[in-house]
PLY file of the C-alpha trace (Angstrom):
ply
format ascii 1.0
element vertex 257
property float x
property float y
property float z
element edge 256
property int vertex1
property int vertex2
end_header
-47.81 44.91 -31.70
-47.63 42.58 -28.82
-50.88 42.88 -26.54
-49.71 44.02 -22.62
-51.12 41.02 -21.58
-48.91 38.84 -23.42
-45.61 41.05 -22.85
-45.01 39.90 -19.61
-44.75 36.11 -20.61
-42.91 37.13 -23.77
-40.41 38.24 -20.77
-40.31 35.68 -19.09
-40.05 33.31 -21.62
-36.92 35.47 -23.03
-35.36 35.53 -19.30
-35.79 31.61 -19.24
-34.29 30.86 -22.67
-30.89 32.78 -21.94
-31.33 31.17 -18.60
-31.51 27.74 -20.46
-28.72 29.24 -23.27
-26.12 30.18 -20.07
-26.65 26.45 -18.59
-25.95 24.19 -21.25
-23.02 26.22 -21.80
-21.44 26.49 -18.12
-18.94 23.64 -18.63
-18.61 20.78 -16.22
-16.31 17.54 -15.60
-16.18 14.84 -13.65
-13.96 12.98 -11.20
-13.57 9.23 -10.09
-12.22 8.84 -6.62
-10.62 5.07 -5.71
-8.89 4.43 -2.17
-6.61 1.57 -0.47
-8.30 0.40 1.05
-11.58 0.41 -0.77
-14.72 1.50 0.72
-13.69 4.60 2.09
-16.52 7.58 2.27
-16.58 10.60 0.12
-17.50 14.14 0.41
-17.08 16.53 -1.84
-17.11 20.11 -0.95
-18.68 19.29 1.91
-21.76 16.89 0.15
-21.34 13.21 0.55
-21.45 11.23 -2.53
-20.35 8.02 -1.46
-17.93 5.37 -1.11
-14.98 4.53 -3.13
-14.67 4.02 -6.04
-17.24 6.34 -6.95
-17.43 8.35 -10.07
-19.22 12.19 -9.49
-20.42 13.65 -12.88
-21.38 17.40 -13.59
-18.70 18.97 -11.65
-18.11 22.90 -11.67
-14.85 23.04 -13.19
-11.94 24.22 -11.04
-10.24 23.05 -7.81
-12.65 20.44 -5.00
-12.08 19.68 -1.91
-12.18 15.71 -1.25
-12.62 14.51 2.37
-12.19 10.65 2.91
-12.89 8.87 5.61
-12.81 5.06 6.86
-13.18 3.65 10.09
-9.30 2.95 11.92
-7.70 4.71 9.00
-6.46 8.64 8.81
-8.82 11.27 7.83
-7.51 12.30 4.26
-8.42 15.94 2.50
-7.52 15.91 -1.17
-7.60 18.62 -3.65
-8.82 17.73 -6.88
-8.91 20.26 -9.99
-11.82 19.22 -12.48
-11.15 20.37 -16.54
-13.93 21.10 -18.72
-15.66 17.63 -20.76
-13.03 15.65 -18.54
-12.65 12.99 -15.94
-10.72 13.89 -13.24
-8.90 10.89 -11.50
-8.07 10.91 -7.67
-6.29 7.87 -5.58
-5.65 7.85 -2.41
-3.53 5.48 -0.09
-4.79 5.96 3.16
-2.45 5.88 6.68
-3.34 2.87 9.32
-4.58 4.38 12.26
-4.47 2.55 15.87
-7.30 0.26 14.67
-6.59 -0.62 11.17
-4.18 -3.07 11.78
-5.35 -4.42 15.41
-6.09 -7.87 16.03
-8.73 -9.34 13.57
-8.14 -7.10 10.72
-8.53 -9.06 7.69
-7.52 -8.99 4.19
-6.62 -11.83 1.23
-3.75 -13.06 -0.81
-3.20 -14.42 -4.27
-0.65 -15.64 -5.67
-0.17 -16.06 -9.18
1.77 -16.76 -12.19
3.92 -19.98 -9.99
6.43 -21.58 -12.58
5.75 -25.28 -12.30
7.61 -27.48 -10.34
7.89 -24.39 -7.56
7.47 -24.31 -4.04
5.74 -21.69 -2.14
6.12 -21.08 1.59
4.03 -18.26 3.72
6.07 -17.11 6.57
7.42 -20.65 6.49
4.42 -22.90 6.01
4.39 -24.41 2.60
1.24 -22.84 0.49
-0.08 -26.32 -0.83
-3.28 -24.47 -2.48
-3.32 -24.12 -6.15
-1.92 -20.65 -7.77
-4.79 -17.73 -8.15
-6.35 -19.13 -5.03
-7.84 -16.73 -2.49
-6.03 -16.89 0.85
-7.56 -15.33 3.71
-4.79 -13.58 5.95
-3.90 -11.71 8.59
-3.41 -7.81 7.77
0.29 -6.72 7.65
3.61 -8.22 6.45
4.43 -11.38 5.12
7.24 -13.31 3.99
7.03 -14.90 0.92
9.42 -17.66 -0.59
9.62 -19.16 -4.23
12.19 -22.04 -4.68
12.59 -23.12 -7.39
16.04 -25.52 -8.89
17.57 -21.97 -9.77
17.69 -20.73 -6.29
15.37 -19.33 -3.25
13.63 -15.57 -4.26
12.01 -14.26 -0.74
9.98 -11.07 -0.93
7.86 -9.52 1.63
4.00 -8.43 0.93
1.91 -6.71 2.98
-1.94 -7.15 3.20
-4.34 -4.72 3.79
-7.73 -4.87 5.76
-10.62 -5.59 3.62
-8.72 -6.31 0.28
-7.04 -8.49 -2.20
-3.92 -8.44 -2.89
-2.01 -10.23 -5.80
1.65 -11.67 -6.26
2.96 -12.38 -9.44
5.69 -14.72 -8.87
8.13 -15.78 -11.35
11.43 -17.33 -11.92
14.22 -14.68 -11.85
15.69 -14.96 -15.12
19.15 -16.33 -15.19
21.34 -13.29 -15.48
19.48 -11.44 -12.58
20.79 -10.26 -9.80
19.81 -12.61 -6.58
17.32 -11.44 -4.52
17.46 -9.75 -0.79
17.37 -12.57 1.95
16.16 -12.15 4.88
15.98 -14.50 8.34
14.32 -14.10 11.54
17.14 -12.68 14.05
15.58 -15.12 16.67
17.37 -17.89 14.58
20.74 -16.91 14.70
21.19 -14.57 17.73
20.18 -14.61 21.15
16.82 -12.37 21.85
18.03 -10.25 24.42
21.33 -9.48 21.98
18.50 -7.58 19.57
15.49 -5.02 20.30
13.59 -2.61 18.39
12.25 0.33 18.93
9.62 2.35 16.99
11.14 1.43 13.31
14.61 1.77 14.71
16.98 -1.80 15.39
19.92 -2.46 17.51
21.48 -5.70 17.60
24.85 -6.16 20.72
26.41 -9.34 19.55
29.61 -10.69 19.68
31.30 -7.69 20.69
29.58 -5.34 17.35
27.22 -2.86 18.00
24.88 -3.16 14.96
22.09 0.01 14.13
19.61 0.02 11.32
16.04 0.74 10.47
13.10 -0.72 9.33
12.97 -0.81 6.07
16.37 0.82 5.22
19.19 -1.18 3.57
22.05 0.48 5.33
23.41 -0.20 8.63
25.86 0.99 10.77
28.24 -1.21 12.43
30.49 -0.86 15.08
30.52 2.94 13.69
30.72 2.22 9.82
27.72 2.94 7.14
27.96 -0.94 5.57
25.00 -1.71 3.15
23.10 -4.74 2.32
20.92 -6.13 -0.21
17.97 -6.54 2.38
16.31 -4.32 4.94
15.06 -4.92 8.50
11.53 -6.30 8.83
8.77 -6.66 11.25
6.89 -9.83 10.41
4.61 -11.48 12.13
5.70 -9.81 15.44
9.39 -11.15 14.82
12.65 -9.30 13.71
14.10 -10.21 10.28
17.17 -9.42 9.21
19.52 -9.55 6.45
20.71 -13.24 5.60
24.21 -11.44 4.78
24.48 -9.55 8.22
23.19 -12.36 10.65
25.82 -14.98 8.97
28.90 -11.99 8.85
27.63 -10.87 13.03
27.90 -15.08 13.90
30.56 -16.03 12.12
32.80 -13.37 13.54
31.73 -15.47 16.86
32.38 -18.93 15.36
36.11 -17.07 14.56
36.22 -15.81 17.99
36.71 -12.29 16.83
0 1
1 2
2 3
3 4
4 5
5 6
6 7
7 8
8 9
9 10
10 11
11 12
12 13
13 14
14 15
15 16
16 17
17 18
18 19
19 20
20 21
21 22
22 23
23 24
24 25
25 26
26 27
27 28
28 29
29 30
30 31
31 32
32 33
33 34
34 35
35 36
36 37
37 38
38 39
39 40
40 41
41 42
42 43
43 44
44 45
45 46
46 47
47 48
48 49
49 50
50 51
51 52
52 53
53 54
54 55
55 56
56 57
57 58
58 59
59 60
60 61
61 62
62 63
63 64
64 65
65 66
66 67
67 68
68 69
69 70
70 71
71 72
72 73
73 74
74 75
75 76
76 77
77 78
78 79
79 80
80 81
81 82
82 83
83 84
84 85
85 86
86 87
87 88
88 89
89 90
90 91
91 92
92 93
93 94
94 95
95 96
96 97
97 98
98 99
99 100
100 101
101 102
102 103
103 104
104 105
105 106
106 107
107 108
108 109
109 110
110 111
111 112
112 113
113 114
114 115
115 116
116 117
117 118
118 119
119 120
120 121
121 122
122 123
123 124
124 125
125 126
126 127
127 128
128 129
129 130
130 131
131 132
132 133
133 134
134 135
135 136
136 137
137 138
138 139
139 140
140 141
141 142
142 143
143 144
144 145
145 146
146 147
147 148
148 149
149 150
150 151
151 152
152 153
153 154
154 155
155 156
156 157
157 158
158 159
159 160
160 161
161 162
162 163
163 164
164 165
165 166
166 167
167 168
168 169
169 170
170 171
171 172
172 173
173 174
174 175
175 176
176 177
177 178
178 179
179 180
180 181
181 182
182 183
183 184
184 185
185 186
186 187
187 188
188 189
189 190
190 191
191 192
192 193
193 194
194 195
195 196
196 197
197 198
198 199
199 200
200 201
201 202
202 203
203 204
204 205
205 206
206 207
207 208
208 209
209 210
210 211
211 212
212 213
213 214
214 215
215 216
216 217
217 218
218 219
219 220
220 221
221 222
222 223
223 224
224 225
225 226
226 227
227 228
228 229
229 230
230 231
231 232
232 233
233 234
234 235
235 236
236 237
237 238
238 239
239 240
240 241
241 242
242 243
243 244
244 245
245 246
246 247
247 248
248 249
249 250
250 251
251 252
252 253
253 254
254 255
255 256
């Protein structure tokens, strides 16, 4: 027979083994949160755990509320649903706010992968660094050119505040389509003939009235959809346009139509 005395620690000692029993059974997960940019803070469920990229162990399982936060950028809230014995992953691009992108934001460039014999050119200016190289930059868009004795490829990159970002560049093989080209309007029309506004472009030239969008292909001129292989771009400040368009809008002018 167990002695009063001792039947109150027999209790508890009962109590705290199921208690033990029912929490290494509750199941739990994990999640790993990464941003663009990196750095951003974390909170989870209201508890700040960090900044990305973190990894939180020993979740509940079942739905979390993520809230993500970084100076100049766009509060983000994320719902994230964490499975029993797994890791949950959660990536986020954030939105610029009015600060991310002001004057002084900073990020990098590399560019890698350059057949040999190619020349690179940055908005222009002929990269004479070596390949894999990091290149500090401005933040935002950025023309890049690869000419090789095949032909010109241009593509445009954009670089975020605070990180890296790499360009593989390589020779289009021979049976690919050419790429978009695109020139600064400045080069071939007058600037008062051109203006944007917001994301949306209208060029008055030669008689056409020309209407497109940032980064949209299609245009519509003098009242027809017409599309290109190239979209409007802001870089640098300055209006780029379609190679196609700008030489179809001035040669129409050359022809005196």
């Amino acid at each position: 027979m167990v002695s009063r005395f001792l039947l109150p620690l027999v209790c508890f000692l009962m109590v705290l083994a199921a208690a033990q029993a029912a929490w290494a059974a509750t199941p739990s997960g994990a999640v790993y949160v990464t941003t663009l940019p990196s750095g951003a803070d974390i909170w989870i469920d209201g508890t700040y755990v960090g900044r990305a990229p973190v990894l939180v162990d020993a979740l509940a399982t079942g739905h979390h509320a993520l809230t993500i936060t970084k100076t100049g950028w766009v509060v983000q809230e994320v719902s994230v649903n964490v499975a029993p014995g797994e890791t949950a992953m959660s990536s986020t691009h954030l939105a610029a706010g009015p600060r991310a992108m002001a004057d002084g934001a900073s990020g990098s460039l590399e560019i890698r992968d350059v057949p040999a014999g190619a020349q690179v050119s940055l908005d222009g200016v002929v990269v004479r660094s070596r390949p894999g190289k990091n290149l500090p930059m401005e933040a935002g868009p950025h023309r890049l050119t690869l000419t090789t004795k095949r032909g010109t490829t241009t593509r445009v990159v954009t670089v975020v505040p605070d990180t890296t970002t790499d360009v593989v560049l390589r020779e289009p093989a021979a049976n690919q389509a050419p790429a978009a080209v695109v020139a600064p309007a400045a080069d071939y029309l007058p600037t008062d003939n051109f203006s944007v506004e917001g994301n949306k472009v209208v060029v008055h030239f030669a008689g056409h009235v020309v209407v497109g969008y940032i980064g949209l292909p299609e245009f519509r001129i003098d009242g027809a959809t017409v599309g290109y292989n190239g979209a409007p771009q802001s870089i640098g400040g300055k209006l780029y346009l379609p190679l196609a368009l700008l030489q179809r809008l001035t040669g129409d002018e050359a022809d005196g139509k």
